[in-house]
LUMSE-746072 format. One record per atom (N, C-alpha, C): residue number from 1; atom name; x, y, z. Coordinates in Angstrom, 2 decimals. Layout:
resi->NUM | name->CA | u->X | v->Y | w->Z
...
//
This chain:
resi->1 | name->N | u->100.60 | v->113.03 | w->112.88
resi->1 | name->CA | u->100.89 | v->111.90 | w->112.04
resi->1 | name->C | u->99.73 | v->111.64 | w->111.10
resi->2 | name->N | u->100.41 | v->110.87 | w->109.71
resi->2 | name->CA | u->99.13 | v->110.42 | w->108.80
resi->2 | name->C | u->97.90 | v->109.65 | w->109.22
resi->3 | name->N | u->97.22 | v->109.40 | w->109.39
resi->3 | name->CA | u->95.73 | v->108.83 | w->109.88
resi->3 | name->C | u->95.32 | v->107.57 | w->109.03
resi->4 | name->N | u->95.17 | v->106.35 | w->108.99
resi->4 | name->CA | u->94.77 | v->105.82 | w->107.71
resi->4 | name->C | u->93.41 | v->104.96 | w->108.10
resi->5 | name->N | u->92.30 | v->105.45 | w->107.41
resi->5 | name->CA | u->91.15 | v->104.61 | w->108.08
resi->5 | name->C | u->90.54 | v->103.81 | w->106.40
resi->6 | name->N | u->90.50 | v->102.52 | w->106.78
resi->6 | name->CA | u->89.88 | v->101.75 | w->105.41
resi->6 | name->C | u->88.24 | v->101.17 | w->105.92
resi->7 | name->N | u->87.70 | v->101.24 | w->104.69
resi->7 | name->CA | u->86.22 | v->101.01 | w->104.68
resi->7 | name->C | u->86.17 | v->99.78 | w->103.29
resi->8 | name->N | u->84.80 | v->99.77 | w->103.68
resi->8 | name->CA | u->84.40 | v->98.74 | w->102.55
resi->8 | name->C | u->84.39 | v->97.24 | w->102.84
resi->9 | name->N | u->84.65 | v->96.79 | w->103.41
resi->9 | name->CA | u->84.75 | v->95.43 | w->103.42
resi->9 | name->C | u->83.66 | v->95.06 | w->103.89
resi->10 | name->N | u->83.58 | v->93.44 | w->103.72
resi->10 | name->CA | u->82.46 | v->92.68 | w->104.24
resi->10 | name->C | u->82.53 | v->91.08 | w->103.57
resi->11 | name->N | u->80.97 | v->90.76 | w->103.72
resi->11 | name->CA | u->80.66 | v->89.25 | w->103.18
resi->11 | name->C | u->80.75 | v->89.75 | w->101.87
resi->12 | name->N | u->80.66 | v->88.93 | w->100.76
resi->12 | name->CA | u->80.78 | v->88.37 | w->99.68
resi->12 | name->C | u->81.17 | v->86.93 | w->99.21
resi->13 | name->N | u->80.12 | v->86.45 | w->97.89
resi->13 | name->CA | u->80.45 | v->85.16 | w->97.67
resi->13 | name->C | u->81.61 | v->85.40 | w->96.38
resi->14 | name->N | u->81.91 | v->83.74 | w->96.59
resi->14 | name->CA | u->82.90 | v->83.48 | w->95.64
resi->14 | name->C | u->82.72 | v->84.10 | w->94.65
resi->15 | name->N | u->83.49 | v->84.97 | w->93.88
resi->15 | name->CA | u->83.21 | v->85.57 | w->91.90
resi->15 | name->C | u->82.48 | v->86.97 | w->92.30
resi->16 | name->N | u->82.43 | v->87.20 | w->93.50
resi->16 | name->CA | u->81.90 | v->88.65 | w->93.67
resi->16 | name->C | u->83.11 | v->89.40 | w->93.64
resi->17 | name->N | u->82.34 | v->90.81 | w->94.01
resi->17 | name->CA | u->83.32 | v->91.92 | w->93.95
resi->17 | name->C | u->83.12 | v->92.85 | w->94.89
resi->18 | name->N | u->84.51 | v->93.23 | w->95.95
resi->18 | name->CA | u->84.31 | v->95.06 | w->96.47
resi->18 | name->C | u->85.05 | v->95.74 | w->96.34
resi->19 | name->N | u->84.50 | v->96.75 | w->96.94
resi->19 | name->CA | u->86.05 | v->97.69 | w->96.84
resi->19 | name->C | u->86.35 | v->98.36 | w->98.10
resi->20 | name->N | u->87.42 | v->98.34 | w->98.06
resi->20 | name->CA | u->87.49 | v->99.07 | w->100.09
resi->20 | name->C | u->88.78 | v->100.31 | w->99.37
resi->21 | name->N | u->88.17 | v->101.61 | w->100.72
resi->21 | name->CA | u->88.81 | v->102.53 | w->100.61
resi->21 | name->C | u->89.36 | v->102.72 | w->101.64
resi->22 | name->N | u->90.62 | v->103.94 | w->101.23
resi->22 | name->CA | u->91.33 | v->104.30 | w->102.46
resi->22 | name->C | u->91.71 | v->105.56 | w->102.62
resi->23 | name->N | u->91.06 | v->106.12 | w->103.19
resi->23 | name->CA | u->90.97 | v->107.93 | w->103.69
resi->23 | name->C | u->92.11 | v->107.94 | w->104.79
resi->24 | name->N | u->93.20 | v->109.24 | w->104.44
resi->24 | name->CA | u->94.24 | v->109.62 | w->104.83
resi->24 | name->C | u->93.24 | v->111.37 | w->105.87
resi->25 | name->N | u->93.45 | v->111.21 | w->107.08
resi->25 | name->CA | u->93.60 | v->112.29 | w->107.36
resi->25 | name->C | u->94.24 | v->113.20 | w->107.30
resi->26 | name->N | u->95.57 | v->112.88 | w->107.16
resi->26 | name->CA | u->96.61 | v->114.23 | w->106.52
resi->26 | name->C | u->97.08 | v->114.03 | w->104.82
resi->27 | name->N | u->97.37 | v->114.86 | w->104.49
resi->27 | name->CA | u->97.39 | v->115.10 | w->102.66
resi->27 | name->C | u->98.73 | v->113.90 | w->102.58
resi->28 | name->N | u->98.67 | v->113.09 | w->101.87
resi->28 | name->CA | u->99.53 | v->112.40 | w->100.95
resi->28 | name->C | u->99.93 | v->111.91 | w->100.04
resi->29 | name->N | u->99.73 | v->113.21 | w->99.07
resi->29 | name->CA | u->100.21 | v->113.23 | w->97.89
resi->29 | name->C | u->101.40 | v->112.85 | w->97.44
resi->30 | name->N | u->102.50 | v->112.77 | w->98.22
resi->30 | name->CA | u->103.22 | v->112.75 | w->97.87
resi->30 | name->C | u->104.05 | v->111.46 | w->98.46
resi->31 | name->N | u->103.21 | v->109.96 | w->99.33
resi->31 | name->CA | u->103.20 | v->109.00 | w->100.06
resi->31 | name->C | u->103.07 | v->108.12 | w->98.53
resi->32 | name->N | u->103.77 | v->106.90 | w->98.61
resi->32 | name->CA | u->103.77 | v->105.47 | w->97.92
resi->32 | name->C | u->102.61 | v->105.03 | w->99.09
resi->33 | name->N | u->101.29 | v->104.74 | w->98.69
resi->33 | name->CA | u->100.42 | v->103.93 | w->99.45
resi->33 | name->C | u->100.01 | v->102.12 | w->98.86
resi->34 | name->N | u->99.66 | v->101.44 | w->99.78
resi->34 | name->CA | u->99.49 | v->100.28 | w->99.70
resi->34 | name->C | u->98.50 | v->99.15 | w->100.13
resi->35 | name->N | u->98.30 | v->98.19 | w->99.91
resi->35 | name->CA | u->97.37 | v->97.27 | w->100.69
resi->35 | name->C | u->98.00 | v->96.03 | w->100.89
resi->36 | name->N | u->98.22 | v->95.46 | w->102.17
resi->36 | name->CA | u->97.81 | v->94.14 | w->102.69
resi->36 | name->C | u->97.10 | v->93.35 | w->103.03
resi->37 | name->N | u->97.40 | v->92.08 | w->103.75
resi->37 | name->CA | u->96.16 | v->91.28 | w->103.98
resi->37 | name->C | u->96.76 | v->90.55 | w->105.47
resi->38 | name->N | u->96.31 | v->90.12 | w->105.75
resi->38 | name->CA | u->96.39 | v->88.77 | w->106.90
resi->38 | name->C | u->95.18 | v->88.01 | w->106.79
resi->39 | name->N | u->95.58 | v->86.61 | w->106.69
resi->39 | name->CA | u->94.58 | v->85.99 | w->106.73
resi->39 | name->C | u->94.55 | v->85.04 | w->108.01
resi->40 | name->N | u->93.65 | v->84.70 | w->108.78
resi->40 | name->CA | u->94.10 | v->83.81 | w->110.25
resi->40 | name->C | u->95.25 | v->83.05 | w->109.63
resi->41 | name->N | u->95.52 | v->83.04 | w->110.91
resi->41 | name->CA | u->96.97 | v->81.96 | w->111.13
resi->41 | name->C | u->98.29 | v->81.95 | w->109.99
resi->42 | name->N | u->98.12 | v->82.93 | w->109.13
resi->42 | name->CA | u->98.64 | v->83.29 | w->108.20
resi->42 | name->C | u->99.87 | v->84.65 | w->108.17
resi->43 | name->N | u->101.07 | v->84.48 | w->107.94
resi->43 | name->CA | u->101.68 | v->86.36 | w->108.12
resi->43 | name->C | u->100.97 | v->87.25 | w->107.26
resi->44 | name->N | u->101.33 | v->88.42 | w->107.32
resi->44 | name->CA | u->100.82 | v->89.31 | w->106.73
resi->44 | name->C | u->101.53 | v->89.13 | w->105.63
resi->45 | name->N | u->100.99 | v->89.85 | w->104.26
resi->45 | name->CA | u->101.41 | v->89.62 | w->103.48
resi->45 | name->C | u->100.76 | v->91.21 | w->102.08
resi->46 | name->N | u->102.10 | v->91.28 | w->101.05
resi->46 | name->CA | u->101.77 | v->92.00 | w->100.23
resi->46 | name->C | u->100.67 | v->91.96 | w->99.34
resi->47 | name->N | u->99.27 | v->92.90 | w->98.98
resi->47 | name->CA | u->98.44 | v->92.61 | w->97.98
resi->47 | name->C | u->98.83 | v->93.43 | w->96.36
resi->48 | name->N | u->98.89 | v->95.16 | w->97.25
resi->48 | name->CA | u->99.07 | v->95.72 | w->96.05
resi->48 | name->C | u->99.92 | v->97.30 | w->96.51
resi->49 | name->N | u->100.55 | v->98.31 | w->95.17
resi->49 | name->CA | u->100.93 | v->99.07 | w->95.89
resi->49 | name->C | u->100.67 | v->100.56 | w->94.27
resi->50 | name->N | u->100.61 | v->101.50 | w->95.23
resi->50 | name->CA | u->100.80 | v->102.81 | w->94.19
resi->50 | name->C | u->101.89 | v->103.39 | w->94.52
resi->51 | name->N | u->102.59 | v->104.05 | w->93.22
resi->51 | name->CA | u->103.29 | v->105.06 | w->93.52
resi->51 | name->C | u->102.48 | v->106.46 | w->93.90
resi->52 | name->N | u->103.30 | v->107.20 | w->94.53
resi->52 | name->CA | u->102.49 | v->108.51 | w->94.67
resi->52 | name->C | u->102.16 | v->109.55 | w->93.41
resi->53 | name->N | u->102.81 | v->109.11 | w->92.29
resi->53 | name->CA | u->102.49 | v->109.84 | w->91.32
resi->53 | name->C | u->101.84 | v->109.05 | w->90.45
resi->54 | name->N | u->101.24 | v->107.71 | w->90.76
resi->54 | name->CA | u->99.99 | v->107.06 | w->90.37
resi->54 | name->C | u->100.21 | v->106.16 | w->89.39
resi->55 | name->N | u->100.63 | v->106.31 | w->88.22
resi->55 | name->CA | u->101.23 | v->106.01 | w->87.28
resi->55 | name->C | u->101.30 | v->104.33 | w->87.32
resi->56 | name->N | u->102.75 | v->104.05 | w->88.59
resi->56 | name->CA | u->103.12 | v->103.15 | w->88.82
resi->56 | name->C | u->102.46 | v->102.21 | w->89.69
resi->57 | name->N | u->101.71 | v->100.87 | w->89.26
resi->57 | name->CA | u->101.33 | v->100.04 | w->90.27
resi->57 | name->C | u->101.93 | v->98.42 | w->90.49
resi->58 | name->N | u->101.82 | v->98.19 | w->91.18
resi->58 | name->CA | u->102.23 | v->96.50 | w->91.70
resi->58 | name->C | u->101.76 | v->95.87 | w->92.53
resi->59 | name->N | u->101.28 | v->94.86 | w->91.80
resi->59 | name->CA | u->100.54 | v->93.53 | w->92.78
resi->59 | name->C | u->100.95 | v->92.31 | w->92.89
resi->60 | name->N | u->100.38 | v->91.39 | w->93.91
resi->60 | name->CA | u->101.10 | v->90.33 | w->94.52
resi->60 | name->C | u->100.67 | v->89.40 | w->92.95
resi->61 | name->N | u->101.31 | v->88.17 | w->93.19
resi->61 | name->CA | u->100.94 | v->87.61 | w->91.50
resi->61 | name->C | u->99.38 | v->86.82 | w->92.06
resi->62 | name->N | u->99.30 | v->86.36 | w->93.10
resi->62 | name->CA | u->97.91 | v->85.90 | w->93.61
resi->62 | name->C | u->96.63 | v->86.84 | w->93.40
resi->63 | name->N | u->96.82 | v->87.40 | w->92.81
resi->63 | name->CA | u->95.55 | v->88.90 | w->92.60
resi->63 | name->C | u->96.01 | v->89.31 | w->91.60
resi->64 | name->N | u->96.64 | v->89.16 | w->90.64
resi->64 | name->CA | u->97.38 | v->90.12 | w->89.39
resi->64 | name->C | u->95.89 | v->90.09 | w->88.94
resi->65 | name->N | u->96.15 | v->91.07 | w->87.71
resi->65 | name->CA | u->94.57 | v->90.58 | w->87.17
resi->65 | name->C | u->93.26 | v->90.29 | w->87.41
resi->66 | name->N | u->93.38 | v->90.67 | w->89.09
resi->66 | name->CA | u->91.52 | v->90.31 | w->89.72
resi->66 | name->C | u->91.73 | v->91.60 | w->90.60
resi->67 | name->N | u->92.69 | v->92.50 | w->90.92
resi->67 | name->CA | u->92.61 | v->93.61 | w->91.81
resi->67 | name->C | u->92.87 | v->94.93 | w->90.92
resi->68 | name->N | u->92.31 | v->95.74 | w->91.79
resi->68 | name->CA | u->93.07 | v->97.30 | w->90.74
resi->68 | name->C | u->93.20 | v->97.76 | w->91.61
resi->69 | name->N | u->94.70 | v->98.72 | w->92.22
resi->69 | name->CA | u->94.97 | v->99.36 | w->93.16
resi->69 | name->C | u->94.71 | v->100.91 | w->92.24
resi->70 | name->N | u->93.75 | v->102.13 | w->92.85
resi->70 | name->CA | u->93.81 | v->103.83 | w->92.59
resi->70 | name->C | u->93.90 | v->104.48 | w->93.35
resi->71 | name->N | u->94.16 | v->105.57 | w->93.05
resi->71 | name->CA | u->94.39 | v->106.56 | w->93.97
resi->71 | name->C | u->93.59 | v->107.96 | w->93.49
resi->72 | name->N | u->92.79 | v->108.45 | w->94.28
resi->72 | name->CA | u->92.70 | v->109.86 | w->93.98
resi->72 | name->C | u->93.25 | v->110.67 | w->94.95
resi->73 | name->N | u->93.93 | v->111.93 | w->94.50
resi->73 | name->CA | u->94.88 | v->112.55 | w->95.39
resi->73 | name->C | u->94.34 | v->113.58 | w->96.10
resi->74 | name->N | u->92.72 | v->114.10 | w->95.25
resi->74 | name->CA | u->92.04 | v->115.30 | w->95.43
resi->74 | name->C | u->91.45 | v->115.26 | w->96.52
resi->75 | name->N | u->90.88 | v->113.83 | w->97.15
resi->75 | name->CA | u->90.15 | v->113.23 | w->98.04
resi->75 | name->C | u->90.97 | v->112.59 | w->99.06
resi->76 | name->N | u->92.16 | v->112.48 | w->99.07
resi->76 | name->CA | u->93.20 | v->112.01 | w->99.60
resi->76 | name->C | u->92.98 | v->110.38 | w->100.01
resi->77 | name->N | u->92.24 | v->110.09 | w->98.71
resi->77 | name->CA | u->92.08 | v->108.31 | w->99.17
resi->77 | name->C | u->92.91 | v->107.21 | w->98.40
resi->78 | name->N | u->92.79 | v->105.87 | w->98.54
resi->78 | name->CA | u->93.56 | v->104.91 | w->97.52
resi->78 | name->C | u->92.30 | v->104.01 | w->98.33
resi->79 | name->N | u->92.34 | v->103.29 | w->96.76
resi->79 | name->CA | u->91.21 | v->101.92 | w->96.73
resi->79 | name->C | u->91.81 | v->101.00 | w->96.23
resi->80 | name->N | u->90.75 | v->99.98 | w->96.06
resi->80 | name->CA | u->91.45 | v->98.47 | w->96.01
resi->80 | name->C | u->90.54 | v->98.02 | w->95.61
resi->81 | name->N | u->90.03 | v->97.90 | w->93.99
resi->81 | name->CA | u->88.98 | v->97.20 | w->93.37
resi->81 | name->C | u->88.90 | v->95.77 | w->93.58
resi->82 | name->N | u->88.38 | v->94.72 | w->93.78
resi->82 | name->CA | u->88.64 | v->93.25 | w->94.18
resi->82 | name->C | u->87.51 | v->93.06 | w->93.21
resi->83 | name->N | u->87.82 | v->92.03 | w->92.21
resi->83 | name->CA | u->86.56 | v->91.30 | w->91.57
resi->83 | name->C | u->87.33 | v->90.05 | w->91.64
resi->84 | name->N | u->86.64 | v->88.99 | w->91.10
resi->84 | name->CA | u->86.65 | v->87.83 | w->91.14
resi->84 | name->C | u->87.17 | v->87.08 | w->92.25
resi->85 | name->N | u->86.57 | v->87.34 | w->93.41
resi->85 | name->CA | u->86.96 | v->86.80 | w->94.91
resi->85 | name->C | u->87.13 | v->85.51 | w->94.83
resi->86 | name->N | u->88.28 | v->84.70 | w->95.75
resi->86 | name->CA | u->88.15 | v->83.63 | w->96.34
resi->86 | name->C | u->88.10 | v->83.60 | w->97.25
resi->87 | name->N | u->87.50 | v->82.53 | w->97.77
resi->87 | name->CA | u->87.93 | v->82.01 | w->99.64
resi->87 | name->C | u->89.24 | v->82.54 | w->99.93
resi->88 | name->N | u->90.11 | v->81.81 | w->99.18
resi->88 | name->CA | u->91.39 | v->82.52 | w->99.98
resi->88 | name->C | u->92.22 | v->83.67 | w->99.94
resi->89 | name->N | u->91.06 | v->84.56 | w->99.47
resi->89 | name->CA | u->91.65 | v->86.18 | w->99.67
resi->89 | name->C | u->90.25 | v->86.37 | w->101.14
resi->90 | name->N | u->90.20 | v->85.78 | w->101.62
resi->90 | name->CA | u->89.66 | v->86.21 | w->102.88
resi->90 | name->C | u->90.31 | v->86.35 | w->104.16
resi->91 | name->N | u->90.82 | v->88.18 | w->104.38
resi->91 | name->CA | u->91.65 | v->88.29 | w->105.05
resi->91 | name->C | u->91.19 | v->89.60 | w->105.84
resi->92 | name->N | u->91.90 | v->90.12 | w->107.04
resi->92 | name->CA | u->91.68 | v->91.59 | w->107.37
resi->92 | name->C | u->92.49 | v->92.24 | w->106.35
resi->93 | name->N | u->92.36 | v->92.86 | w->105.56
resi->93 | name->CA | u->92.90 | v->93.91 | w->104.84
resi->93 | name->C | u->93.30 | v->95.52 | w->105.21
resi->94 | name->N | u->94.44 | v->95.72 | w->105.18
resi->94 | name->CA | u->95.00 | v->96.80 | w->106.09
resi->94 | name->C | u->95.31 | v->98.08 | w->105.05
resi->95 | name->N | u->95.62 | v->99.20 | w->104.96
resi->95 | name->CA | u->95.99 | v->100.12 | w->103.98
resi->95 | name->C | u->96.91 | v->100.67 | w->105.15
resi->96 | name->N | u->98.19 | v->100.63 | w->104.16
resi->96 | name->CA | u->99.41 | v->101.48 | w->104.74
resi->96 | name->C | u->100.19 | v->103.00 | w->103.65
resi->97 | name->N | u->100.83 | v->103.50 | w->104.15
resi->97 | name->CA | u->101.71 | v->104.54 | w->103.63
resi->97 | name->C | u->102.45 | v->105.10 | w->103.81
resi->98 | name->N | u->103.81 | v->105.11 | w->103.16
resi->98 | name->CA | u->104.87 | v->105.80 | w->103.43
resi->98 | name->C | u->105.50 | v->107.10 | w->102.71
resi->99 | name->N | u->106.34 | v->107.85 | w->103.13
resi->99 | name->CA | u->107.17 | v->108.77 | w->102.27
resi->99 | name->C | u->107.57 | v->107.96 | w->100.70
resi->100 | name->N | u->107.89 | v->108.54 | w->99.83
resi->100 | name->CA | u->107.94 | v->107.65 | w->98.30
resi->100 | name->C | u->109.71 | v->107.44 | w->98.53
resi->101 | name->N | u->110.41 | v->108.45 | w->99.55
resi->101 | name->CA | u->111.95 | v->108.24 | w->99.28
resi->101 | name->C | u->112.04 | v->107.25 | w->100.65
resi->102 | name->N | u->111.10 | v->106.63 | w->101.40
resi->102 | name->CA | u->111.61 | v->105.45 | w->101.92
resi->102 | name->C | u->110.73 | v->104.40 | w->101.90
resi->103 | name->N | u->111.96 | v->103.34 | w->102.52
resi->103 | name->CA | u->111.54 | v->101.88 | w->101.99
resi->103 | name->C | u->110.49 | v->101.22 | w->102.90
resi->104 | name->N | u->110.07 | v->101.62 | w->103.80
resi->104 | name->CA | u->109.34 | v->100.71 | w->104.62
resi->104 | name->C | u->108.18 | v->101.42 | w->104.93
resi->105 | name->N | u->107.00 | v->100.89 | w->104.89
resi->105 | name->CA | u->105.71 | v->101.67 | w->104.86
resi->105 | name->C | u->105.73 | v->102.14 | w->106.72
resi->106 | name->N | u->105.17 | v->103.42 | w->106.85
resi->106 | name->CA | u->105.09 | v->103.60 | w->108.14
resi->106 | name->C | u->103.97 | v->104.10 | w->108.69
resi->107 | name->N | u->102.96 | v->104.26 | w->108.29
resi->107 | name->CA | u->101.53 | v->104.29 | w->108.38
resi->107 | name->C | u->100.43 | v->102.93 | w->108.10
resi->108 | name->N | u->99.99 | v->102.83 | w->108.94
resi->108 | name->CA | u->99.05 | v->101.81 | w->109.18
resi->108 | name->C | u->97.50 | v->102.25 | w->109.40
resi->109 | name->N | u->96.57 | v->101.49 | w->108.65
resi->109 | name->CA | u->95.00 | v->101.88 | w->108.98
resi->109 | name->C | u->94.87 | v->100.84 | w->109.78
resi->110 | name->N | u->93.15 | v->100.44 | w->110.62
resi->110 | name->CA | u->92.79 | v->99.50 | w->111.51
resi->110 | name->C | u->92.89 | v->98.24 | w->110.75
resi->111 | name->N | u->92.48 | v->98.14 | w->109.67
resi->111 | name->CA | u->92.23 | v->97.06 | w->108.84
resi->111 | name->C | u->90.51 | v->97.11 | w->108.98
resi->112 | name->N | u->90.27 | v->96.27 | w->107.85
resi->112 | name->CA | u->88.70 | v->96.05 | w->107.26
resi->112 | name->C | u->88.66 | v->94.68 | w->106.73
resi->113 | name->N | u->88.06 | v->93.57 | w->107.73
resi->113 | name->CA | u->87.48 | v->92.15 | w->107.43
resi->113 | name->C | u->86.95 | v->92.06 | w->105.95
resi->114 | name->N | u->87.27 | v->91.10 | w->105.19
resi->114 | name->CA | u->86.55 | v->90.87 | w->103.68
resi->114 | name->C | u->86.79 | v->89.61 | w->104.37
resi->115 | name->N | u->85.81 | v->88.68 | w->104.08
resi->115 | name->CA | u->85.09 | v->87.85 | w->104.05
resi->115 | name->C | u->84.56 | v->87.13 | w->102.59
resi->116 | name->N | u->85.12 | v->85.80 | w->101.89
resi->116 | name->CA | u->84.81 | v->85.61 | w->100.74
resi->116 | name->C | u->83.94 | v->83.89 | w->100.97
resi->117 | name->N | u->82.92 | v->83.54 | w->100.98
resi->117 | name->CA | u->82.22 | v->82.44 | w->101.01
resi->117 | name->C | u->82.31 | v->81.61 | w->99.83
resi->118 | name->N | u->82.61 | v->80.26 | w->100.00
resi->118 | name->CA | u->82.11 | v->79.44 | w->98.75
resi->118 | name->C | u->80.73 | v->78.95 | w->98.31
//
């Protein structure tokens, strides 16, 4: 099965910026990959998503414009640029991935704590 391990996260203050990655142990080039969040006491919830042929992206409207979801395929990773942090994007952030011809993501990474301070 696909492997999904995400990095990057941490502290940061308000108006900062990171970026967390997500290394696929098996090739998925050809996977729609994605990012979520949970924040305590909160459901999980959509941040951002790629198509597998890159092109195509979509984000939640709470991050439009402050996230950039990429992908490089060569490296078999997808990132998640975050600038202009708030407090309340402080969540575990998870990277998932599925086949592009189905609907429900079926790969899951551990998740990676971001942490945003005021």
């Amino acid at each position: 099965q696909v492997q999904l391990v995400e990095s990057g996260g941490g502290l940061v203050q308000a108006g900062g910026s990171l970026r967390l990655s997500c290394t696929a142990s098996g090739r998925t080039v050809s996977y729609d990959m994605g990012w979520f969040r949970q924040a305590p006491g909160k459901e999980r919830e959509f941040v951002a998503a790629i198509a597998w042929y890159s092109v195509n992206t979509y984000y939640a409207n709470s991050v439009k414009g402050r996230f950039t979801i990429s992908r490089d395929n060569a490296r078999n990773t997808v990132y998640l640029q975050m600038n202009s942090l708030k407090p309340e994007d402080t969540a575990v952030y998870y990277c998932a991935g599925k086949l592009a011809s189905l609907k429900e993501y079926t790969y899951w990474g551990q998740g990676t704590q971001v942490t945003v301070s005021s």
